[in-house]
N, C-alpha and C positions, 0 to 999 in steps of 0.2 A: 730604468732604461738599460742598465748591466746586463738582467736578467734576460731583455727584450733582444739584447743583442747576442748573446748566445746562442737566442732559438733561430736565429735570423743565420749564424754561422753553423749551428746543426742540421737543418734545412739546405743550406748550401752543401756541404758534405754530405748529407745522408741521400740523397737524388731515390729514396724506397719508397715505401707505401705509405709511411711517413708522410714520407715528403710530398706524395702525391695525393693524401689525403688534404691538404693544404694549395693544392696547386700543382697543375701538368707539369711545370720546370719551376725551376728553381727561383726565377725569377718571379715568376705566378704565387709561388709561396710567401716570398717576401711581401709581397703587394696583400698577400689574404692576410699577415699576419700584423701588417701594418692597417690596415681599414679595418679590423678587429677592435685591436686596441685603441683606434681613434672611433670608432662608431661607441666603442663601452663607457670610453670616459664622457660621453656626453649622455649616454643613456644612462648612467650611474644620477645624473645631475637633473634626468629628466625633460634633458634638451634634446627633443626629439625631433627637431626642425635641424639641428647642427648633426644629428646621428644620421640620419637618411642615407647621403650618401656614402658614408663610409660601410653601412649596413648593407646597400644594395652591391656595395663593390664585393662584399662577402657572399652575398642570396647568391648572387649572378657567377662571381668566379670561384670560388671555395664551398660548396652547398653541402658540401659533407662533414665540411671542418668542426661545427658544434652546433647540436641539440638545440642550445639555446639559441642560435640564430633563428628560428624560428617562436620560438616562444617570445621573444622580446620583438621581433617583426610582429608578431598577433598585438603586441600590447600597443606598440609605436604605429601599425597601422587602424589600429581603430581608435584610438585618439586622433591621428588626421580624419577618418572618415567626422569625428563629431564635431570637430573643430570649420569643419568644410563646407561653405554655403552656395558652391555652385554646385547646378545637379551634375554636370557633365563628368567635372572633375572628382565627385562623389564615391559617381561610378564607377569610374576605373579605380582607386584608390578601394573601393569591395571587390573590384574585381583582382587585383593584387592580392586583397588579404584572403581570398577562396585561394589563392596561387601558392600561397605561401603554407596553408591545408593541405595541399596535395603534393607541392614539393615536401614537406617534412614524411609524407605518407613513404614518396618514392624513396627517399636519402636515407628514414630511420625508422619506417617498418610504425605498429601498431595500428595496425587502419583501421579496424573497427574503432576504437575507443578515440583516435583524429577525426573521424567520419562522424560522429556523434557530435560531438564538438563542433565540427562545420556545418553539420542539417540543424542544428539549435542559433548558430551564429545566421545562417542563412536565413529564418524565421524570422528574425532582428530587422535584417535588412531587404525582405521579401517578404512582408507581414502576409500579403494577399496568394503567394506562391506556394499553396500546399500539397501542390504535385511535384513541386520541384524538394520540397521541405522531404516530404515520406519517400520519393527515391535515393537521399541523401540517407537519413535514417534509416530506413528499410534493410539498407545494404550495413549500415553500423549495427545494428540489432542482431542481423542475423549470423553476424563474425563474431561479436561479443559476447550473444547469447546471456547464458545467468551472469559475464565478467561485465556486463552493461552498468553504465553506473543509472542512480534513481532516475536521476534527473530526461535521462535522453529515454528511459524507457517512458516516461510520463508527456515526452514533449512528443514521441514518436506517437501512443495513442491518441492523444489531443491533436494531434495533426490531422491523422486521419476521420475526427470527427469534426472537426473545423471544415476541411475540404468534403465533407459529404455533405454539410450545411450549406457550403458555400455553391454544392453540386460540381467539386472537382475531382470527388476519389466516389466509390460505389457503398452503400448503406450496407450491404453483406462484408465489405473489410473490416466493417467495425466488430463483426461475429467470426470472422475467419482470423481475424491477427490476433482477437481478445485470445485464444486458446492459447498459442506460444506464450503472445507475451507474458500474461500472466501466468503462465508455467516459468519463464524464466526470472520473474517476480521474484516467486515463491521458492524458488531455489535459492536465490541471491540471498534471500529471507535465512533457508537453512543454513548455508554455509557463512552467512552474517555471526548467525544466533554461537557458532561454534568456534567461529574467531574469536569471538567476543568472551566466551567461557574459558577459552585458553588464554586467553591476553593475560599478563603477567605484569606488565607496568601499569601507570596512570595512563600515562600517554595511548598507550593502545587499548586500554578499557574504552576511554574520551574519545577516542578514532572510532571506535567498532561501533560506540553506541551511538553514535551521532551518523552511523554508515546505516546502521539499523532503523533507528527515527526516518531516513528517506526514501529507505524501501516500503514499510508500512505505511506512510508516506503515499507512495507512489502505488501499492496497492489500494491503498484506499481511493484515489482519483479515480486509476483507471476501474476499478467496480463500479465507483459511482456513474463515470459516464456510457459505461455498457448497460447498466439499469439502468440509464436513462432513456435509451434508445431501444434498447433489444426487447422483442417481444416474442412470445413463447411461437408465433409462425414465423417469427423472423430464425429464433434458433434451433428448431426440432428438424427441417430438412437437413442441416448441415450436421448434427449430432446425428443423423440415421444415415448419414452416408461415410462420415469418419469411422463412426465405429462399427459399420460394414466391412466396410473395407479391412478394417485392422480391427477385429472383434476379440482379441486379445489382449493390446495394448494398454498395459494396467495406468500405463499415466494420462494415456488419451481418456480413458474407462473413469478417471479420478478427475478430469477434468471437467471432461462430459457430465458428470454427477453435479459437480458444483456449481456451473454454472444454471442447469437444470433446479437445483435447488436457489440458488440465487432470484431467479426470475418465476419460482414458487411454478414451476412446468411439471408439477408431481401427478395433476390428471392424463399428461399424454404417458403415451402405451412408451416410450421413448425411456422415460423413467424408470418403470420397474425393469425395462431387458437391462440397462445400465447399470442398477443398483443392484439386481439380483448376482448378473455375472462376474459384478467386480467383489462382490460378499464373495463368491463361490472361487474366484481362481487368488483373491489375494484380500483375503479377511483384515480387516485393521479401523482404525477410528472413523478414516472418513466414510468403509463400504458401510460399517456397521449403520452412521448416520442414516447414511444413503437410505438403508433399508426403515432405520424409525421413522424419516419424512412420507416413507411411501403409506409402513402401518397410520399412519396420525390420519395421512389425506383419506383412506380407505375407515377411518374412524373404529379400528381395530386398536385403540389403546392401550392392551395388557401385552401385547406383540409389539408396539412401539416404546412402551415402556423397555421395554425387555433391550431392544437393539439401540435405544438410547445410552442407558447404564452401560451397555457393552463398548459403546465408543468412549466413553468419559473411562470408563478403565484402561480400555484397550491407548488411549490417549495419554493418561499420565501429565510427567513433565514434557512430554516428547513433541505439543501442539500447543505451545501457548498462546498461538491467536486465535486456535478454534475452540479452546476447551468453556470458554466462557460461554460461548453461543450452545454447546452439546449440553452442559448444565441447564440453561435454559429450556431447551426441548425437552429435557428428561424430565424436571419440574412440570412441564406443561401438561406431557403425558400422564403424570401421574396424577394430576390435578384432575383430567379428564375421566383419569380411570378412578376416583374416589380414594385415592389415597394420600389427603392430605397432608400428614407429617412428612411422607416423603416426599413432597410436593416443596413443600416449606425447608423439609433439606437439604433439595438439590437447588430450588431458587438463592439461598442464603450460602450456599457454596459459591453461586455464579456472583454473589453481592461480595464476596471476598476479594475476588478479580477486579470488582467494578462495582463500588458502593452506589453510584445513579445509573443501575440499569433498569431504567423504567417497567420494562417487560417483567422481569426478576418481583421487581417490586410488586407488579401488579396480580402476579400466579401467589405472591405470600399473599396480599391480602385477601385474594379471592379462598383462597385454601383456609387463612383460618376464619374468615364466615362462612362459609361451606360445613367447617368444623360444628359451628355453634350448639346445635342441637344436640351433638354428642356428647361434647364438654358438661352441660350441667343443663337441668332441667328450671334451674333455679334463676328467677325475671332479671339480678343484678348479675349471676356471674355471666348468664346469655349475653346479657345489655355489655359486660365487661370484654365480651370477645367478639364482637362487633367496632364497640371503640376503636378494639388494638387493629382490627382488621383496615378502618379508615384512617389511620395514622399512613400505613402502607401505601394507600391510596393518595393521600398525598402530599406523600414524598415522591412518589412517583408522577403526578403531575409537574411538581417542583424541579424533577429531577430532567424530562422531556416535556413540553410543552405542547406537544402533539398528541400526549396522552390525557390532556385537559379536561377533554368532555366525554371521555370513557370514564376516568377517575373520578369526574363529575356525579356522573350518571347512579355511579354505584355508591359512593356517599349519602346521594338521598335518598337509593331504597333503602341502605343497612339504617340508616337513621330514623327509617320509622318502627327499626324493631330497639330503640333506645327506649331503657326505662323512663316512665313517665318521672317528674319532678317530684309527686309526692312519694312513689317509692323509693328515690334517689334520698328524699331527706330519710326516710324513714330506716335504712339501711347505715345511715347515720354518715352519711354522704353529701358532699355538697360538690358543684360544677370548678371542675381545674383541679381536684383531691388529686392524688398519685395513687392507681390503681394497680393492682397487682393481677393478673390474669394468668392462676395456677393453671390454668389448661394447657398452656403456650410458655410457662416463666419467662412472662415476659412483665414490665409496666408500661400502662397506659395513664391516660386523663380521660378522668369522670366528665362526660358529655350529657347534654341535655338537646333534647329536637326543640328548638324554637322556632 
């Protein structure tokens, strides 16, 4: 109380900005600094039915005095919202805590990242309102931009395909807003990844990477729900008129590519002006990509090979969400172009990233029974590289379950080039031995076709 009465006698003398941050006179201060202190000592205790009014006498007469008058209005107004079983009174009690969003917007500034917070709050309590939800967010996104936190960038795309389900936003916003937002994604993404490498404590290691899990996170949603909806007529008018328009634009150019490769758009004419132009004005991991999806589709695989290898270099440490996937492709390519050990190189580089990437899996074992016939002309070491071939196979079923009946598939042809049972003994061999398969140094298990 000492302390309390000092500020109550500095306030009285000071009549400055001080004082006026507090209250127009003098007396207005005392009263803000009194329903301060009697709204905190009940919200300290959780009594938030004895804080109300002490707290509205602050909202209403003092709105500048603290920060926290609003953040503790957000927590004490929606506890009455849940607590509250008349709809009437509901409503006004949400319509207060939207009031208390926009007074803090007006009084202390950060409107993007409040605006975000209120179009996810407003979801909550307007489940069926997602036109009212994406002009709330729409306007937070576009101020935050990459400072957007995960959350509001994933709740902002999922609004807009809620409301195109529900037929209250148009099926083209889902193709016009994917380009920003996931540009500011993947930004948030990079300057995540370089907070996180500079962090110097625990504490901010455990912040950046737990910042980082939301964004990859929140990329991954929103990809998922753009491939869920987008179709190659849905997205090639609006990629031949963006990058018309701005035919230079190397992030538009880099965007355009990936989502174009996303939705596998590599037969429209769309594709190669994309990939060629953004190779040609700003060479790097993703144009070179760009350009090995185009060679693969055009079945030019010694040219996709080639612009493969050059993104997985050109890449580096520099892409660690995509390097995984360019390994993959370059494997693929080179499995296509008959050079399996390279095949088998680049798949087992991408298994380093990701021991169950089915796809990975499935280029090794196609690559070393492709191999067989080269390795040895001899019925048990052929038979032995085939084995090691269907071990890949499935692991890789194991690994996706979607690759079950491809994995399947090639199990029972490689199995009918297994040595027969009496070669197998005679070779001084029995079924389950531990086989060594010099072609590959690798081990397998001696199988039999039953």
């Amino acid at each position: 109380m000492k302390k309390f009465s000092w500020i109550l006698v500095y306030l009285l003398l000071a009549g400055t900005v001080f004082g006026q941050k507090y209250g127009a006179t003098p007396e207005d201060s005392i009263a803000c600094i009194t329903n301060i202190s009697l709204y905190k000592e009940h919200f300290k205790q959780k009594n938030y039915t004895d804080a109300k009014a002490g707290w509205i006498g602050v909202f209403d007469g003092c709105p500048q005095s603290q920060k926290s008058t609003y953040l503790n209005g957000n927590k004490m107004y929606t506890q009455y919202i849940k607590n509250e079983e008349n709809p009437e009174v509901k409503k006004e009690l949400v319509d207060t805590l939207f009031l208390i969003y926009d007074r803090r917007i007006e009084y202390w500034g950060q409107k993007g990242y409040v605006l975000g917070r209120k179009g996810s709050k407003w979801l909550k309590y307007y489940p069926e309102d997602f036109k009212g939800a994406f002009d709330i967010l729409n306007e937070a996104v576009y101020l935050s931009k990459d400072k957007s936190e995960a959350g509001v960038l994933t709740t902002y795309y999922q609004v807009i395909y809620k409301g195109y389900d529900a037929g209250q936003l148009e099926k083209s916003m889902l193709i016009t807003e994917y380009i920003p937002v996931s540009e500011f994604v993947d930004q948030a993404l990079i300057n995540t990844h370089k907070s996180l490498e500079t962090a110097t404590t625990e504490k901010d290691k455990t912040k950046y990477t737990k910042k980082l899990e939301g964004y990859k996170k929140a990329k991954a949603t929103i990809d998922d729900i753009f491939i869920k909806v987008a179709t190659c007529d849905d997205i090639v008018p609006i990629v031949e008129k963006r990058v018309a328009e701005n035919p230079d634009d190397v992030k538009l150019l880099q965007k355009s590519l990936y989502i174009l490769s996303k939705r596998d758009c590599a037969d429209d004419e769309i594709f190669a002006i994309v990939a060629v132009k953004l190779y040609e004005i700003a060479p790097s991991a993703k144009s070179a990509h760009g350009l090995g999806k185009l060679m693969l589709k055009r079945k030019n695989f010694k040219e996709s090979a080639k612009f493969f290898k050059e993104a997985v270099d050109l890449c580096g440490d520099d892409c660690p969400d995509e390097i995984e996937s360019y390994l993959v492709d370059a494997a693929t390519a080179y499995y296509y172009e008959g050079k399996n050990k390279l095949a088998v190189s680049y798949a087992k580089k991408a298994l380093k990233y990701n021991s169950k990437n089915a796809s990975a899996l499935m280029i090794v074992g196609r690559s070393i029974a492709a191999s067989a016939s080269d390795c040895s002309s001899d019925d048990i070491e052929r038979s032995g590289v085939y084995w090691l071939a269907t071990d890949y196979f499935r692991r890789a079923k194991a690994a996706n379950p979607d690759y079950a009946e491809q994995a399947n598939k090639l199990i029972n042809t490689y199995k009918k080039h297994f040595a027969s049972k009496d070669k197998v003994f005679f070779a001084n061999l029995a079924e389950g031995d531990t086989y060594m398969v010099e072609c590959w140094g690798e081990n397998t298990k001696v199988k039999l076709n039953h």
